[in-house]
N, C-alpha and C positions, 0 to 999 in steps of 0.2 A: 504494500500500500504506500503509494507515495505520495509524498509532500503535504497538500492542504488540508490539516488536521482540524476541520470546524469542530470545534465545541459548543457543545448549546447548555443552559442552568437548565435542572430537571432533574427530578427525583433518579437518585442514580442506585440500578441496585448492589447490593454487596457483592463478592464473590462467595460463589456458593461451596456451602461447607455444612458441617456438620451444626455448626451451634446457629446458623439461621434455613435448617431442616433443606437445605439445598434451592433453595427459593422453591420452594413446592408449589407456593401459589401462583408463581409465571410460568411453571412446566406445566403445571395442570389446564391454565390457559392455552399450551402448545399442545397436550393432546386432547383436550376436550374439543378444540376447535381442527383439528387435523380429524378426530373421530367424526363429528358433525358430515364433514364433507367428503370423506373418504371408506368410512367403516373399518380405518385401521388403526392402532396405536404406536407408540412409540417406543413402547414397552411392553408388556404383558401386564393387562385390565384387570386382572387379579389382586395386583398391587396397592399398600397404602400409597398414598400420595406421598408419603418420605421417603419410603425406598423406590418409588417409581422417579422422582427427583433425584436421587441418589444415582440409577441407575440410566438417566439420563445423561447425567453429568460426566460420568465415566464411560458412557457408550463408545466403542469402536466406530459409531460414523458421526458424521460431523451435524450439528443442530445450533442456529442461527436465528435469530429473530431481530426486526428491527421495527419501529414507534411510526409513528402516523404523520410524521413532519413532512412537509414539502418534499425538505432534504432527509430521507430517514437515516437517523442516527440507531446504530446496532444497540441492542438493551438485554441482548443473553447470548451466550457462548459455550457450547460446554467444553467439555478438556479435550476433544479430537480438535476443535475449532482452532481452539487458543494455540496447539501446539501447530497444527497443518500453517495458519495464517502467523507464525510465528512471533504472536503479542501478548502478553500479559493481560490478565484479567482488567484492570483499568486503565488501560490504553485501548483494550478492543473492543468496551463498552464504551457508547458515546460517539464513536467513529461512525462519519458518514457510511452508512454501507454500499455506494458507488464506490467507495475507494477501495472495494474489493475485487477492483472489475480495473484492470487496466484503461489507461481516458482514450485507446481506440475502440474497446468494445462497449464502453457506456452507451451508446442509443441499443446496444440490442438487447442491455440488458433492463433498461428502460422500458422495452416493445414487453417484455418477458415481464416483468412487473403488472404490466397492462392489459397484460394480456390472464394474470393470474388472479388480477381487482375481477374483472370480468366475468372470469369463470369459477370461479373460490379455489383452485387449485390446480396445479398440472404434474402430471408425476414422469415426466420424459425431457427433462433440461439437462441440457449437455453445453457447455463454455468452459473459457479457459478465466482463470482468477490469478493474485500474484499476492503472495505472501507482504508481511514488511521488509523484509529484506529484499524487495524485489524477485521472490523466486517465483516461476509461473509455472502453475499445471494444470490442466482438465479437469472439470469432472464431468460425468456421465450418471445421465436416469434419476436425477436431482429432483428431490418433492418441494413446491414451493406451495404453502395457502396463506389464505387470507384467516388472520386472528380474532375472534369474537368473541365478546365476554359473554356472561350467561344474559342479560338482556340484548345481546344479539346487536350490541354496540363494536362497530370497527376497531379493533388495536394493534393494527398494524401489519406484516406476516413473516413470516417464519420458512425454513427451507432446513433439509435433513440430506444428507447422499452420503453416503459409503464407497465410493467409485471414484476415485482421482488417480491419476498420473502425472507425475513431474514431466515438463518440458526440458529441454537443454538448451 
């Protein structure tokens, strides 16, 4: 992710951990509204809300979420995220999440946003992203939806994929 690091004031959440239950209450928002429009979870529906957070957080594939702004600034990460995009927990909250998109492929991923407002979700996205360090790679078969609280109020969306490859 390079260069223009916008920050915005707004309730910032912690990093998740044990003594604030893994932010259970913004995961439970990422699969109650991925369940809504998919019929799937993000974890197994069996689960309390703390270990389903819990097992969120440390999942093998990557889960992302960003707020309602114009510019959306990212507001969850969990530990595939933070390590793949190579930032710390609050440096990669807050960050515009275009700057996860190299500034040539920003309009496609713009159409791709547009196109996910649209339909509540698409589970076949495939682009290339670039770490902070500048390192770029793919991903493939990317779930992206739209976030809804239980009054069925907009909160922003969120995106999951397991499937990346480093560029050279």
């Amino acid at each position: 992710m390079t260069g223009d690091k916008t920050r915005v004031s707004e309730t910032v959440l912690p990093h998740p951990a044990e003594s604030n239950d893994y932010l259970a209450g913004h995961v439970q928002l990422l699969r109650d509204s991925l369940r809504a429009l998919t019929g799937r979870d993000l974890v197994g529906d069996d689960l309390s809300a703390l270990e389903a957070a819990r097992q969120v957080f440390h999942a093998p594939f990557v889960v992302l979420s960003h707020n309602t702004n114009t510019d959306p600034i990212l507001t969850y990460a969990n530990l595939a995220a933070l390590q793949l995009f190579e930032m710390p927990w609050e440096d990669m909250i807050l960050t515009p999440s275009r700057l996860t998109a190299e500034a040539t492929v920003r309009a496609e991923r713009e159409r791709l946003l547009t196109r996910v407002a649209a339909q509540g979700f698409i589970d076949d996205y495939s682009g290339v992203r670039v770490s902070c360090s500048g390192r770029r790679f793919s991903i493939n078969k990317a779930t992206v939806w739209n976030l809804a609280d239980p009054a069925g109020q907009y909160r922003g969306q969120a995106a999951m994929f397991a499937n990346w490859t480093f560029l050279i």
